[in-house]
N, C-alpha and C positions, 0 to 999 in steps of 0.2 A: 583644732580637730579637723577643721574643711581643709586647713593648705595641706595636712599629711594626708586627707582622703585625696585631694588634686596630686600630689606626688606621686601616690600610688597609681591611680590611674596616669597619670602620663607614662608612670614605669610598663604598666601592665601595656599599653599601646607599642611601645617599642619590642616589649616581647614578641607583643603578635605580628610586629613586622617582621623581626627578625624572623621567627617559627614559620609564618607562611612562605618567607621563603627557603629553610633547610629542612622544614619535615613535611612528614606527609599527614593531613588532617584527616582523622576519624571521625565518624558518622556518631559513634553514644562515645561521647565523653565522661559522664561523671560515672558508669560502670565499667569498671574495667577486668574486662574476662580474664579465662584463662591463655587463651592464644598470647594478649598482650602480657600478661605477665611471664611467659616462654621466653618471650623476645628479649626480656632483659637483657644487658651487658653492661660488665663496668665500662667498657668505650662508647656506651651509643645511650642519647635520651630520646626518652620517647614521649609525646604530648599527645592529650587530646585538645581539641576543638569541638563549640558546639555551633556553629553552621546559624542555625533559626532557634535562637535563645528563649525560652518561656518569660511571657509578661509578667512582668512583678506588679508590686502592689502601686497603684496611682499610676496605672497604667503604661509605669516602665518595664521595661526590659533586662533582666540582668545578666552580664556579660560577667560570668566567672573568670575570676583572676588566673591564666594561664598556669598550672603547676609543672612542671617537666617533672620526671620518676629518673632519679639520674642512680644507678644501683651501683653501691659501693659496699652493699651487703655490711653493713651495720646493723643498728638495731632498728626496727621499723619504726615508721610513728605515723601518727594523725597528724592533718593542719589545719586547724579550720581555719579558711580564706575568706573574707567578709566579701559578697558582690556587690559592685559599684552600678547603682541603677543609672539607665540611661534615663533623659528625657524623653516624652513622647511628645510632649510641643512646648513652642517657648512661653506658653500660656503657666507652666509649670515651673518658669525659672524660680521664682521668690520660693519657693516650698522645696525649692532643689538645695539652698543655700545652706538649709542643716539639715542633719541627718538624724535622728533619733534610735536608741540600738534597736527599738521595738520595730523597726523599718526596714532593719537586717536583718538578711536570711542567710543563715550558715550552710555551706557546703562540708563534708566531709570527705576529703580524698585522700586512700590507701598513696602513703609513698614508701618506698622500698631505701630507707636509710635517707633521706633529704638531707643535703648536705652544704645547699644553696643559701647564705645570709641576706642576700641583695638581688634584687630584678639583674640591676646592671652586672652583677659577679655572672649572673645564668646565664646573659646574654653575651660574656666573654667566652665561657667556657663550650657556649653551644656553638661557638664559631671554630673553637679548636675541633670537634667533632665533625665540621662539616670541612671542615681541610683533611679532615683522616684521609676520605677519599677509597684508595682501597683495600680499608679494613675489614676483616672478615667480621659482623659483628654478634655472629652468632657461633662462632669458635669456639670459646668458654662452653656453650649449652649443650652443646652433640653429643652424644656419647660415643665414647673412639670406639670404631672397626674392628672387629678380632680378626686376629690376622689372619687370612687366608691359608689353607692346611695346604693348597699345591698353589705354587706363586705363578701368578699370570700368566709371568715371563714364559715358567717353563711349558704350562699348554699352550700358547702361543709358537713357541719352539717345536714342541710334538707336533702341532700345523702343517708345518713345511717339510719335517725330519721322517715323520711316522714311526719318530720311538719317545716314548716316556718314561724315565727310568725314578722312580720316588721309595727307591730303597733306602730304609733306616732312617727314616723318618718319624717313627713312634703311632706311626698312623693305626687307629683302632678301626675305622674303616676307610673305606676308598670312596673320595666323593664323590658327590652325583656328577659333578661337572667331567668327570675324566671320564665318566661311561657319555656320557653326552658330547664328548669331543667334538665328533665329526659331522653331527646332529646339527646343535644351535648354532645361529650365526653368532661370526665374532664380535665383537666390541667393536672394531674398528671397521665393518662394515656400516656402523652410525656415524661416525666418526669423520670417515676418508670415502664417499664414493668418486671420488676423481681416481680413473683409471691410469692416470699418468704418475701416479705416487710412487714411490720406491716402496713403500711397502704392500707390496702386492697380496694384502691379505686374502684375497680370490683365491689364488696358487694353494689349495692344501691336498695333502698325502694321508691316508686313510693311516690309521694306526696299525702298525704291524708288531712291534714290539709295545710289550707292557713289563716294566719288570718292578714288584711289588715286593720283593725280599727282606728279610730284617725287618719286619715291621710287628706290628702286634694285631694284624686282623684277626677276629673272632668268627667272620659269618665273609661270604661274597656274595654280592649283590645277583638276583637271578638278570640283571638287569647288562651282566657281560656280554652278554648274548648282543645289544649293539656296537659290540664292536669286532662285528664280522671277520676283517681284514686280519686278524690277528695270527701272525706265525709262530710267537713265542711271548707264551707268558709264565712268567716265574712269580712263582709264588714261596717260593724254600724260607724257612726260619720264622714263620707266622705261630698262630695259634689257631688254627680252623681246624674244627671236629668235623666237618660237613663241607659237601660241596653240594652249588646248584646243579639243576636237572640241566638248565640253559647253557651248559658248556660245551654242549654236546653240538649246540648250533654252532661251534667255530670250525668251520668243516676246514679252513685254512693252517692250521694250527699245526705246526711241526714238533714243537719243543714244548711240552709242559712240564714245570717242575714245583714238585708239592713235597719235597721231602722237609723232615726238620718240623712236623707238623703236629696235632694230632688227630689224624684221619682215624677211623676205624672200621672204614668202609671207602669204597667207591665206587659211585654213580655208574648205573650200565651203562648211560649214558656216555661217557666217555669212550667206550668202546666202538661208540661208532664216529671215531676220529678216524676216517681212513686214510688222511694223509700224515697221520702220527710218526715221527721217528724217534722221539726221543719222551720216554714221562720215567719222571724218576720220584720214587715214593720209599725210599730210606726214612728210617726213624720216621715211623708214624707207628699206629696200633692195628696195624692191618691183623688179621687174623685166615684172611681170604680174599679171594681175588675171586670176579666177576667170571662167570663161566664164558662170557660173549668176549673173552679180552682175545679170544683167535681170532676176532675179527679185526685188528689192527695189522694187517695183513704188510705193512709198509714197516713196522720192526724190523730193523735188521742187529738189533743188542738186545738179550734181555740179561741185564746185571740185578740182581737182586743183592749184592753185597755191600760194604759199605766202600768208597772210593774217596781217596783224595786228592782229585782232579777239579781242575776247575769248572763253575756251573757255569759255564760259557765256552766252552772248550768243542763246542758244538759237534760232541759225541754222541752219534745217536744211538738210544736205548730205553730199556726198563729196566727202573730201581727200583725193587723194595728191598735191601736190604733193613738191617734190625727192625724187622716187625718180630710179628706173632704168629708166621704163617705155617700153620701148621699139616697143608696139603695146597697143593696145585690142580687147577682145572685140567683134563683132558687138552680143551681145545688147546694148551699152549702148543699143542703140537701143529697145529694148521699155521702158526708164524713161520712161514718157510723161508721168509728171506734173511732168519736170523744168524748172524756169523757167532754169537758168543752169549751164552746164558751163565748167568753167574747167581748160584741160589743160596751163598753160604749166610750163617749168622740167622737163621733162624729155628724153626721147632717142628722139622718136616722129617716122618719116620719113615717115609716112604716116597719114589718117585714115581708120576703116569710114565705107563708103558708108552704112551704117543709119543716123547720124548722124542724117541726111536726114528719118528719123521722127522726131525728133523739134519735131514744131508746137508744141508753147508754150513755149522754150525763146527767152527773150528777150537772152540775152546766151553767145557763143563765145569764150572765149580760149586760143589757142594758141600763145599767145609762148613765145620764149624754148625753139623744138623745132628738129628738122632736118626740117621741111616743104619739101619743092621744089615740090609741088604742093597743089590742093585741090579735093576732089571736087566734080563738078557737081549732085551728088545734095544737097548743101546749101540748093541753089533752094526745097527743101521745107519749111526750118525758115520760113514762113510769117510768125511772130509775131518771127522774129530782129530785134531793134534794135542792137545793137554787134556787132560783129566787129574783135577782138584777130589780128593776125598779126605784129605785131615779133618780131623777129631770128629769122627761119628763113633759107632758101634759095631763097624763089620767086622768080621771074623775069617772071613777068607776072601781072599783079593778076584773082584769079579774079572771072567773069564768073557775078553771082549777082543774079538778078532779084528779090530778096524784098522786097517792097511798102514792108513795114516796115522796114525798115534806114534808122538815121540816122547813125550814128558807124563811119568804117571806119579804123580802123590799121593803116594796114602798113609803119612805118620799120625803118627798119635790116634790110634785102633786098637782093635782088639785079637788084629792075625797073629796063631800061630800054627799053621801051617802054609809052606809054597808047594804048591802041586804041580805037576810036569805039564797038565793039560794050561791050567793058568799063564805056566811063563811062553808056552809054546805060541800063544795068542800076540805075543809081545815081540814079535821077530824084529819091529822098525824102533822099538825102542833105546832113545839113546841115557835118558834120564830117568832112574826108578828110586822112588824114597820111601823105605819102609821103616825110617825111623821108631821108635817108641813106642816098638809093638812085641809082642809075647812070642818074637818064633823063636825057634830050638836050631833049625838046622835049615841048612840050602840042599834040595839036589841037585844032580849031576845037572839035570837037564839046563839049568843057568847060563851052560854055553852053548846054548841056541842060541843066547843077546849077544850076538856077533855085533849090532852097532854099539851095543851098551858103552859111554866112557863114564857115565855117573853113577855109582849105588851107595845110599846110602844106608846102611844096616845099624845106626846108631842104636844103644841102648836097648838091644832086646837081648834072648837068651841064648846065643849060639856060641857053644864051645869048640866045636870044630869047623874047618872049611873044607868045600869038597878040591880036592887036586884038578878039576877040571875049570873052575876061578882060575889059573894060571891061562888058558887057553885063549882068553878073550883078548880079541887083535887089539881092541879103540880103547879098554878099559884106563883113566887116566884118571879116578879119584875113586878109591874104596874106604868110606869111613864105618872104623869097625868101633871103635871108643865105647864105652859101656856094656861092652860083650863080657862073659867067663872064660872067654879061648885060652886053650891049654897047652895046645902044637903049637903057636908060634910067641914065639919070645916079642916082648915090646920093645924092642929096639929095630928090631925088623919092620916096624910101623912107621919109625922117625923115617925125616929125610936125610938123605946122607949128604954131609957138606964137606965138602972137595975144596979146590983153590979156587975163588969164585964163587960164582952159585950152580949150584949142581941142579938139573933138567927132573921136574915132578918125576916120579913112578909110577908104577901102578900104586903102590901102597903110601902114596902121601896123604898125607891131612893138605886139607886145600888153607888152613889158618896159618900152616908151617913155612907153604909157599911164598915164593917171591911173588907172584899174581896169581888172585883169583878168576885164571878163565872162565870158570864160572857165572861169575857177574860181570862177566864183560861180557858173554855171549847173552847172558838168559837176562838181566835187568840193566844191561849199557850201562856201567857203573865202572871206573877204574878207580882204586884205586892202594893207597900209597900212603898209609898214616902212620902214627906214632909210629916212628922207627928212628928217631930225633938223626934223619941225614941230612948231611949239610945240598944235597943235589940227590935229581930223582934218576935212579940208571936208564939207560935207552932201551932194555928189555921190558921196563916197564910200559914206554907207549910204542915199542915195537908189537907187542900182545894185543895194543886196542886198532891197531891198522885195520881199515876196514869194516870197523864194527859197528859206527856209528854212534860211537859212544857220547850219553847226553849227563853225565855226571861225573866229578871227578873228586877224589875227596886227597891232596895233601896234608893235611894238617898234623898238628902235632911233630911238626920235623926243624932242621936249624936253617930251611933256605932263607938267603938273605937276598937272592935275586928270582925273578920270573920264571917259573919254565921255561925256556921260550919253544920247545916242544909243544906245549900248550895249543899254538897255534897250529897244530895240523888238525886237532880238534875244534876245529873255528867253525865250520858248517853243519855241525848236528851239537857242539857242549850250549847246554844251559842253567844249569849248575855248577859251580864250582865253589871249594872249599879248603882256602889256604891259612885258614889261622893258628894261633900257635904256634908262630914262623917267627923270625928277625925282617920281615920285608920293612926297606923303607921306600921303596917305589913303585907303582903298579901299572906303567903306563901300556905294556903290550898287553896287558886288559884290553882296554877301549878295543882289539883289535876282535873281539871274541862278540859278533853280534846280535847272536843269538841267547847269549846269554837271561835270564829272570831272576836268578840269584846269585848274589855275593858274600862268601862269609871273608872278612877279613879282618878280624878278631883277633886283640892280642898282637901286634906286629909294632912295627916302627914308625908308622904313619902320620907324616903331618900334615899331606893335603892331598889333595883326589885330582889329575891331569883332569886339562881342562874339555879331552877328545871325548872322557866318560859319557857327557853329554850325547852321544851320540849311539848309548846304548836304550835303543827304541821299545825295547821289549822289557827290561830289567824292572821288576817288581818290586825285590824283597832286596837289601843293603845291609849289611852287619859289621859296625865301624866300631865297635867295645873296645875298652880297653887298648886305643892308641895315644897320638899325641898332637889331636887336633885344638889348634886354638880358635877357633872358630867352624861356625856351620861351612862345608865345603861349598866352593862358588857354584861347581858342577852339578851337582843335588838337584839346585833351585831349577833345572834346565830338564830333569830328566822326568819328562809329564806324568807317564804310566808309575811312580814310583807310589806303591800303598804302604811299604814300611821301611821305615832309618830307625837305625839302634844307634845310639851316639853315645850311651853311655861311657862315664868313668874317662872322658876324655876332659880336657881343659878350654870347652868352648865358652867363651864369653859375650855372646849374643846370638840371636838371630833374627829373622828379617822378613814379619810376619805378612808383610805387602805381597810378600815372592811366594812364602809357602802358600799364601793363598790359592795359586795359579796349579798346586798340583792336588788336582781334584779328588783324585784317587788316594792322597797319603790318609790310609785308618788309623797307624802306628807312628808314635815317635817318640822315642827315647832317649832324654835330653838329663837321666838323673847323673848324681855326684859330676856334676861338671862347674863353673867359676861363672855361671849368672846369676850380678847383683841385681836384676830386676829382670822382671815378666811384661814385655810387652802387651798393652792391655788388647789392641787389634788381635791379637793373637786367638784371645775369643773367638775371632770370627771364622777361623778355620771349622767349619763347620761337617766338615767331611771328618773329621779324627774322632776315631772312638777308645784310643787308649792314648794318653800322653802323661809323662813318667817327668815329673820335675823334683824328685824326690833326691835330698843329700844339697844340693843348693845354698849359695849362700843369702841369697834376696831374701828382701822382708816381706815382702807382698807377693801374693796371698799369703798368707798365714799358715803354719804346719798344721792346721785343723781344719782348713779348708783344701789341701791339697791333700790326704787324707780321705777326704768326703769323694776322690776318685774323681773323673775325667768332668765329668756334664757339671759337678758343681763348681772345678776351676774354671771351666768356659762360661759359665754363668757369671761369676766372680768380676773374670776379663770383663767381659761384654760389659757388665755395670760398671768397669770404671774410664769406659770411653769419653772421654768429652764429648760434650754436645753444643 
């Protein structure tokens, strides 16, 4: 019994040598709180020590036998540890020599799994933990960081940039730290004050853009208001019913856009934005507009229709189009530096007479309203050149003397009368559309419109024409289609075709024609389809010289090579549409630099010149149905690209390192093509909100997970990235 109690104590001695020198000694040993039991880890033991040990019985001292807490998360247990009395003089050796148990005093100490057999096993093992070195050994216990909703990186970036753009991001709000931008110091003012660092976090640029689109806010912070500097902030495709009063403090503010929303109001507040040029509030629930909005005196748009132009196109205006508006303030008339009001697509019976002030206001539309009437206080807009009136209620064409007026629309009404005073008002006009309306007859007076070259009289009730329609010098498209006319025979309406092509009439249909001058003048649009020719004739872009034409549509014909006419249109085409073609090369493309979209669909295609790369503005790609074996090398190169159609071609791979680099691609259509596997990186394009890998031959993902639509294949991806 003595030599295995002297074992033990020699054991317990080397422990404490060891321990005193790899841990750190606690002050209450045999209670062990809760802080130390935090500290646990399966890499790291932890011990106490008792310092000044209480005197035992016959005035020893007992020196608890060292236990280490080594967590290996088993099942816990008790140990009771017998303590070994010290002597307290040598007068006590002979009574030292046995031990009786009645002499022992048990200790009870919590160990967390004890997994130790042997002094000497603990004393090896605790020498492996003190060579860890540097182990984090409180890793295990933390509980992980939710990710940050706007990443460092990027307010970091808005630092030095003064833009923030955290569009479509799923953000329900905006956090505190991006109103706080310009506010708290940075991180790395703790970090780095040595002013000779390359990152010169000192250096920042107040925020001037914000763009928070595609997202899903509910409420905005009144809390915008610090962030003064702001020239543009987008807010389009949210969910806010409300805005704060504090927006009103962004006196810097050029561009706001809240369409796509549901607003049902807004703040007067905003009215007194007076360097405002552009707030667009399409799609919301407007019902009315703030009487103080003529104090944004810095309008020079007010579009109330719907547009599909780009929200960065830094067109200045106001949008409501598709609300609920069912009248207008007076004051819109004190916006005098308005060039174009655009009111259609809502539920307005009526317009303010103030209107009338406004003189530079060269373009009115109020299609698509319940107009029965329209004020004669109009005569004033002076500089008016169009006037918009389809699908209302009027009943007789208003009588508006304005000098300048060349385009007047008004189908789909309810006129059927033209009166001499009405057309006599119309002297400068070159383009009149009375489409779809209830008249009987024209009079004489029509040949007043000495500029007139366009009328169009579709589908109402006029049986005869008056013989003075012959007179008109410019007139070069009269569509009469849908009439009861009884004097003139319908062959006198065709055009007549001669050897060649025979020169419009007065009585052509413009669909009969070999060019629509029409859309080349009025929407720069040529073109040239379904007519399945193998080449386009030179009268076709002989017609667009000069016009600035920014669309062209070929398709549907047998070209098997370039226009190369095409290129006289190099300085204003941005558009173009040759699919349904035999092309199997496209390379005086690349020459067209203004281009943003390509349709090239359907053709002969097996890969894209490598010059493409060099079209800096091109947006939109549509490569269907050719004969690509793989992703084009050029693609990868062209940054600004937000959509590629690839379907139904034979690509078999792509190259998820590259597409990462084009920030902008939201689209990509990659179905029925020859990929046996889905790169899992691919996940991390994190910028795509539609990606099509549907008809595929790979197995992974699975036809039920690719099904489940875009965010749960990049989920998918993402999870099967090695780590």
């Amino acid at each position: 019994m003595e030599r295995e109690i002297d074992r033990q104590i020699g054991a317990a001695s080397a422990v404490k040598r060891a321990l005193s020198r790899s841990f750190v000694v606690k002050k209450e040993p045999t209670v062990m709180d809760q802080t130390t039991f935090n500290l646990l880890h399966p890499k790291r033991a932890e011990v106490t020590w008792q310092l000044d040990p209480p005197v035992g019985p016959s005035g020893s001292r007992d020196i608890p036998i060292i236990v280490p807490l080594v967590a290996s998360w088993r099942k816990s247990a008790v140990l009771r540890s017998t303590n070994v009395p010290r002597q307290a003089s040598s007068s006590s050796s002979s009574s030292s020599s046995s031990f009786s148990s009645s002499r022992l005093r048990q200790n009870e100490i919590l160990l967390c799994s004890l997994s130790i057999s042997h002094p000497t096993s603990l004393i090896r093992k605790m020498s492996r933990f003190k060579r860890a070195g540097n182990v984090d050994s409180l890793a295990g216990f933390r509980t992980p960081k939710p990710e940050a909703a706007v990443p460092y990186g990027l307010l970091k970036a808005a630092r030095k940039s003064g833009q923030l753009n955290l569009s479509g991001r799923g953000l329900t709000e905006v956090p505190q730290n991006v109103y706080r931008l310009n506010i708290d110091e940075p991180a790395e003012a703790q970090e780095n004050v040595a002013f000779g660092g390359s990152d010169r976090w000192w250096e920042q640029t107040n925020l001037t853009k914000l763009l928070l689109s595609s997202n899903q806010l509910i409420h905005l912070s009144e809390d915008i208001k610090l962030l003064p500097a702001l020239t543009i902030l987008d807010l389009h495709d949210n969910q806010l019913s409300s805005l704060p009063s504090t927006l009103g403090e962004l006196q810097e503010l050029l561009q706001l856009r809240l369409s796509h929303n549901k607003l049902s109001s807004l703040p007067t507040e905003v009215c007194s934005l007076n360097n405002l040029r552009s707030l667009t509030l399409q799609q919301n629930l407007l019902e009315t507009v703030p009487e103080k909005i003529g104090e944004l005196g810095n309008l020079t748009e007010l579009v109330t229709h719907h547009t599909l132009t780009s929200v960065f196109d830094m067109k200045e205006d106001l949008d409501l189009s598709n609300n609920l508006l069912k009248h207008l303030p007076s004051s819109v008339g004190r916006l005098s530096a308005l060039q174009k009001v655009s009111l259609c697509h809502n539920k307005l019976s009526s317009l303010p007479d103030s209107l009338g002030q406004l003189a530079n206001v060269k373009l009115l539309d109020c299609s698509h309203n319940e107009l029965t009437d329209v004020p004669v206080s109009l005569a004033g807009m002076l500089a008016l050149e169009q006037l918009y009136l389809r699908h209302n209620k009027l009943r007789q064409l208003p009588q508006l003397p304005a000098p300048s007026l060349r385009e007047v629309f008004a189908g789909n009404n309810r006129l059927e009368l033209l009166e001499a005073e009405q057309l006599s008002c119309l002297s400068a006009v070159t383009l009149l559309e009375l489409r779809d309306n209830k008249i009987r007859n024209l009079p004489e007076e029509i040949a007043l419109l000495l500029t007139l070259t366009r009328l169009d009289l579709t589908n109402n009730d006029i049986s005869t024409l008056p013989a003075s329609l012959s007179l008109l010098p410019n007139l070069k498209v009269l569509l009469l289609e849908g009439n009861p006319l009884r004097g003139i025979r319908r062959e006198l309406l065709a055009v007549e075709e001669a050897e060649g092509t025979a020169e419009p009439t007065a009585m052509t249909l413009p669909s009969e024609g070999l060019v629509n001058t029409h859309n080349i003048k009025t929407l720069k649009m040529l073109e040239y389809g379904n007519k399945q020719a193998a080449s386009v004739p030179d009268e076709v872009f002989d017609a667009a010289v000069h016009q600035a034409v920014t669309s062209v549509n070929f398709s549907r014909n047998q070209l098997t090579v370039f226009p190369p006419r095409l290129l006289e249109l190099r300085s204003s085409l941005s558009d173009i549409n040759l699919g349904f073609n035999r092309l199997s090369c496209c390379s005086d493309i690349c020459s067209l630099q203004q281009l943003t979209h390509i349709d090239l669909r359907n053709n002969q295609l097996t890969d894209l010149p490598s010059e493409m790369k060099n079209l800096s503005k091109l947006r939109c790609i549509v490569l269907n149905y050719n004969r690509f074996s793989s992703f084009p090398e050029a693609l990868y190169q062209i940054v600004t690209l937000e959509t590629v159609m690839l379907g139904n071609n034979q690509v078999g791979g792509v190259d998820p390192s590259r597409l990462m680099q084009l920030l902008s691609l939201s689209t990509l259509d990659l179905s029925n093509n020859d990929l046996l596997s889905v790169p899992p990186e691919l996940g991390l394009c994190t910028s795509l909100r539609c990606l099509s890998l549907e008809g595929n031959p790979f197995r992974t993902p699975r036809a039920a997970i690719v099904a489940k639509g875009t965010d749960a294949v990049l989920e998918y991806l993402r999870s099967r990235i090695p780590t």
